[in-house]
Every structure is written in C-alpha cells, then in structure tokens.
N, C-alpha and C positions, 0 to 999 in steps of 0.2 A: 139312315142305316146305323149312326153312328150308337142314336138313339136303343134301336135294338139289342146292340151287342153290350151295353151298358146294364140294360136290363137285365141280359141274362145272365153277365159277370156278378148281377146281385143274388140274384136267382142262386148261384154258386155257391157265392159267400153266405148266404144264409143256410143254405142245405148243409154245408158243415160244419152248423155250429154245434151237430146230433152226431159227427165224426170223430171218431178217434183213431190214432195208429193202435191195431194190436196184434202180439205176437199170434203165427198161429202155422203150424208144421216149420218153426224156424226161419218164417220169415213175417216183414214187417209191412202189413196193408193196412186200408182205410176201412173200419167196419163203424156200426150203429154203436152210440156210448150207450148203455143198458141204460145206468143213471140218468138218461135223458128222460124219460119217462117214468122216472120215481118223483111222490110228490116231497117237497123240504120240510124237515121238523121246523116248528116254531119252540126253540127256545126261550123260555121266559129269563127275562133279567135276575129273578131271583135262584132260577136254574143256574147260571152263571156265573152269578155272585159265590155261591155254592162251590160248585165244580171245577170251576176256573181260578181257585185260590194256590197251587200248589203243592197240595197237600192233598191226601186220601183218606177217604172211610175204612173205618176198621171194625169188623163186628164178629165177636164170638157167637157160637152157640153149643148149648148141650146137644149133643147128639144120640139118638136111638137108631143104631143100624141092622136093619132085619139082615141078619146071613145064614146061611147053611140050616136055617130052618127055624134058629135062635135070634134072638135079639140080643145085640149089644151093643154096651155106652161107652161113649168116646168124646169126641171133640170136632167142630167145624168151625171154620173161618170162612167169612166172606170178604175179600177186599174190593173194595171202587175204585177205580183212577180214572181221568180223563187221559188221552194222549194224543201225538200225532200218530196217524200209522198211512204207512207206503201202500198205496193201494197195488202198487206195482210187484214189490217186493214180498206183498201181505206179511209183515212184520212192524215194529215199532219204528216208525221213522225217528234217523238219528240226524238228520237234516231238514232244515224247514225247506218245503216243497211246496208251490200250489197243487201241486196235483194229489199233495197226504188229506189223509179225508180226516176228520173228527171221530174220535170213539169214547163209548166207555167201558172200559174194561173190567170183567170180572173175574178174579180169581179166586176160585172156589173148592177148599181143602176138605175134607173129611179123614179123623184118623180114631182107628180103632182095635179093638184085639179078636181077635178068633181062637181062643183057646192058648197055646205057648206063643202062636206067631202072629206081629200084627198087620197092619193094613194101612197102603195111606194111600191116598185120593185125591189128585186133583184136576183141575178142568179152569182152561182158561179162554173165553168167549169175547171178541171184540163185535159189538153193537154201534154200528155208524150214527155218529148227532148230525150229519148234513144231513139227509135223507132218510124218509120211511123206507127202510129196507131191514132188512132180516141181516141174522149176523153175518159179517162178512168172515170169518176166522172160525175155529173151534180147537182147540187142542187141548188132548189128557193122557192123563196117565196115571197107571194104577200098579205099585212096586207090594211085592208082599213075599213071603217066604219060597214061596212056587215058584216065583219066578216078576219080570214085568213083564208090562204093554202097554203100548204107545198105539194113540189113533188121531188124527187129524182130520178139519173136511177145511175147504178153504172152498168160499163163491167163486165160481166161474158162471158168469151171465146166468141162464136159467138152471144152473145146476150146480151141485156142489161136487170138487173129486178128494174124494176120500183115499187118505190114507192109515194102512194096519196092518202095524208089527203084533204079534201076539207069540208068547213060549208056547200057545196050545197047536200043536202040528195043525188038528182039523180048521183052525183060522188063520195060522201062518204068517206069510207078507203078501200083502193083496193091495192093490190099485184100485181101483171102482167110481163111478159115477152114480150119484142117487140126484133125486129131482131138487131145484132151490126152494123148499116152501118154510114156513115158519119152525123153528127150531126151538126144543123145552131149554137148549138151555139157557137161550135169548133173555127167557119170560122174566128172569128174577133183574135183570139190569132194564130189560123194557117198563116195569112194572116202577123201577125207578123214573120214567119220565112223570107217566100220569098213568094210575090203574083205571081213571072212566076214559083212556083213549086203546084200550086192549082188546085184540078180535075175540069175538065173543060167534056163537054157535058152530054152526057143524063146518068140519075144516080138515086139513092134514097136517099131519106135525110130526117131524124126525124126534122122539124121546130122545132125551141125554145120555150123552157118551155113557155116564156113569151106569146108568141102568144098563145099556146096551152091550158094556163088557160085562157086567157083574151077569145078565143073564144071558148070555151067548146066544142072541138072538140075530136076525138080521139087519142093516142097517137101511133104512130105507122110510119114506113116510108114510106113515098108518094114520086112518080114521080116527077122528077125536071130536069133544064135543067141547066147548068152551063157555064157560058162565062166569059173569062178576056181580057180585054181591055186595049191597053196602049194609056193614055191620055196626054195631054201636060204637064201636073203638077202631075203626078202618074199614079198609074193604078186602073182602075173599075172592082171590080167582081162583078156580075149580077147571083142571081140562080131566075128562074120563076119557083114554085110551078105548074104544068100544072094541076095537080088536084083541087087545093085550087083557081085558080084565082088570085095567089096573086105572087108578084115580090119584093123580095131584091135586093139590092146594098148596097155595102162599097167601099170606094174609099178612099184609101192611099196614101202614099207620095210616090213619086217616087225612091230615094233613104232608106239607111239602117239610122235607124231602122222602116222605115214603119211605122210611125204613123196613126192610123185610123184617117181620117180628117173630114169624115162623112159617116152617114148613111140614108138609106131607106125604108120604110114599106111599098110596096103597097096591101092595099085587099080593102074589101067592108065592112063597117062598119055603119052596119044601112041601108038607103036603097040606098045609092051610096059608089063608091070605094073614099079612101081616103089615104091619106099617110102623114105615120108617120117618124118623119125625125131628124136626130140629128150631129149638126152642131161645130165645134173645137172651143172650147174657150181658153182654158188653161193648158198646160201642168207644170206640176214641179217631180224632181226627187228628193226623200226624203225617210228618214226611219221611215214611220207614225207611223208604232205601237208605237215606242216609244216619240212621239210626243203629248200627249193626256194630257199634262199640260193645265190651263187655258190660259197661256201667249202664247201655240200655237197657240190656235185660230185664230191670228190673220194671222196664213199661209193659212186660208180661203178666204182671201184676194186675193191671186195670184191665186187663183182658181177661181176667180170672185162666192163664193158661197154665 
C-alpha cells in the first residue's frame, strides 16, 4: 500500500511542475503556467556576447512620414537593451527574481512637423529571450499640439488587455481585450534574433500601436500574409495587411547582429496610397542612461541628431 501512495505523491509532484499561483477576481489559485507549453529560444553565445555586455544599440534614421495626406521628414531612433522584466509586475524588474523573465527591448521614437505643430512618437515593446513567445508588454504614446494619447496591451495568457487614453471623445478611456497572436511591433526586435527563424505565410497580426492611433482604426488582429526574402546585402520581410490595403517591409543586414537598415509603411493616407519609409543613419553602442550630463550631448553628434 505504502507503495501506492508514494506513487501517486509523485504523480502530484510532477503534475505541478505546469502550476502556477495566479491572481484571478482577487484571489490567489493554482492554474496551468501558459509558458509551459511555449518552446525555449536558443540563444547563441555570439547572441550574448552582444546583448549581454551592458550597454545598448543605438540607431538613427531619416524619416519619411506619410500624414494628413502629405509627406514629411523628421527623425527616428531605434534603441535595444536587454533587461530583466517582472513578469508579475509586467514592468522592468528592479530586483533580481527567478521568476523575471529575459527581454529585449525596443524603444522606438519617430519625430516630425505637421505644418506650425510637431509630432513625436513613441512605442516601447518588450520581446521575451526565454521563450518563443510574442511580446509580452507594448506601450505608446503619441503627444502633438491636439492634444496626447497613451495605449498599452500587456499578455494575459491567450490574450492581450488593452489599454486607451485618447483626447478624441469618440476613443475616449477604454479597457478591452483583443486575441494573443503575433504583434507588428514585435517584428523589428524578433528580426533582431535571426530573420530565416520568422513566421512566414498567411497569419494574423495586431499592426503597431503607431499605425493604429495615427489611423483610428480598431485594435484587434487582422489577416496578413508574411514573406522573407533573401537579398544581395540582407534579408526583406514583407507582412501585406490583406484587410487594411496596407504593406510593410524591414530589411536587415545579412549577417549577426542584423541591424534594421530600413523600413516601409505602405497604406492610403488621404486620398492616395503613400509610404512611409526610414532609412540607417547612425548606429553607436553606449550606456545612455548614464550619459545625460551636458557634455554628453555632444554624443548627438554620432547620431547625426
């Protein structure tokens, strides 16, 4: 008998090794860990040597931003950082924690003029390195003479909940839940692991915040078709929105670490299609935060900013 119940004490212990405590109407149970059944990135040593130094990517670009019907030129930054982040908290963990998961983070600026008033843009996307999983965060925001707006989506198991401040009455302050699937604005830090490991054909995929407030559409995921391309000097990925009319590309370096060299916006913007485009100026690898003396400034320079 003894035998029996030894058994099934393993039985136990094994079936929660897939348990987690999680919060859920204000109290604390035993559900399924999602991540149990995601499969692990393989990090290469060169990945790491890279990522794990520090210090962060820093890269300009010329900017072409289709609005109000016109094009105009500005300015974009992309930054990289690896970090810990609270999966609990879904913020930067400021504590080492086993339970903080790996990311890379991208913070992603666009600034430009509209005629007297300008416009600045940003979006900041953490992409988990334990696991093939989709972003787990998103947050942006877009301040300009009108007024701002703030949107957030943060994973919760198979879905994301969204949230949206907006100065436009008919968007308001709104809560919501849309589905968990593959996210545009993932693509530019995923594209950073390896572009021949990127889903490729027909799929669904939440577009980027950016687009999403710039054209006051819904949020939610739409039909998309996805192709990688390998080109003389790197590789192109291509996703075509089939619902929206509208077509991305990013194209990279060919070799590690895959710098984004440029990118693509095509939609309809006013009453023809137009594209929005952002072109490599300046890379440098530095530890900004702690750079924000006056006599840094002058590391604005190598960034042509």
């Amino acid at each position: 008998m003894k035998y029996v119940w030894l058994f099934t004490l393993i039985l136990v212990f094994q079936s929660c090794d897939t348990k987690v405590s999680v919060e859920k109407d204000g109290k604390t149970i035993i559900g399924e860990d999602p991540m149990a059944k995601l499969e692990d990135r393989q990090l290469s040593q060169e990945f790491k040597d890279y990522w794990y130094n520090g210090t962060a990517e820093i890269s300009s670009y010329e900017l072409s931003q289709a609005r109000y019907g016109e094009m105009r030129e500005g300015t974009a930054v992309m930054i990289f950082v690896t970090e810990p982040f609270d999966k609990k908290d879904q913020i930067k963990a400021d504590k080492s924690k086993q339970t903080n998961r790996p990311v890379l983070k991208l913070n992603a600026t666009r600034n430009f003029n509209t005629g007297i008033y300008p416009y600045s843009i940003m979006s900041s996307t953490f992409l988990p390195l334990d696991k093939k999983d989709n972003a787990i965060k998103i947050a942006a925001s877009i301040q300009e003479w009108c007024g701002h707006t703030y949107m957030q989506l943060n994973q919760d198991g198979d879905q994301y909940n969204v949230m949206l401040h907006s100065y436009f009455q008919s968007e308001g302050n709104r809560e919501f839940e849309v589905d968990n699937v593959i996210t545009e604005n993932q693509l530019a830090a995923q594209l950073r692991l390896d572009p021949k490991e990127m889903p490729v054909g027909e799929m669904q995929m939440i577009p980027s915040t950016e687009y999403l407030r710039l054209k006051h559409i819904e949020t939610k995921p739409y039909d998309a078709v996805a192709k990688l391309s390998e080109i003389t000097d790197g590789y192109l990925y291509s996703v075509k929105f089939t619902e929206l009319g509208r077509t991305i590309d990013f194209k990279t370096e060919k070799e590690f670490p895959y710098r984004i060299l440029s990118w693509m916006d095509r939609y309809k913007d006013g009453a023809a299609p137009m594209v929005s485009s952002g072109t490599l100026q300046k890379t440098i690898i530095a530890p900004y935060w702690r750079q924000n003396t006056n006599k840094d400034a002058v590391m604005r320079d190598s960034l042509g900013l």
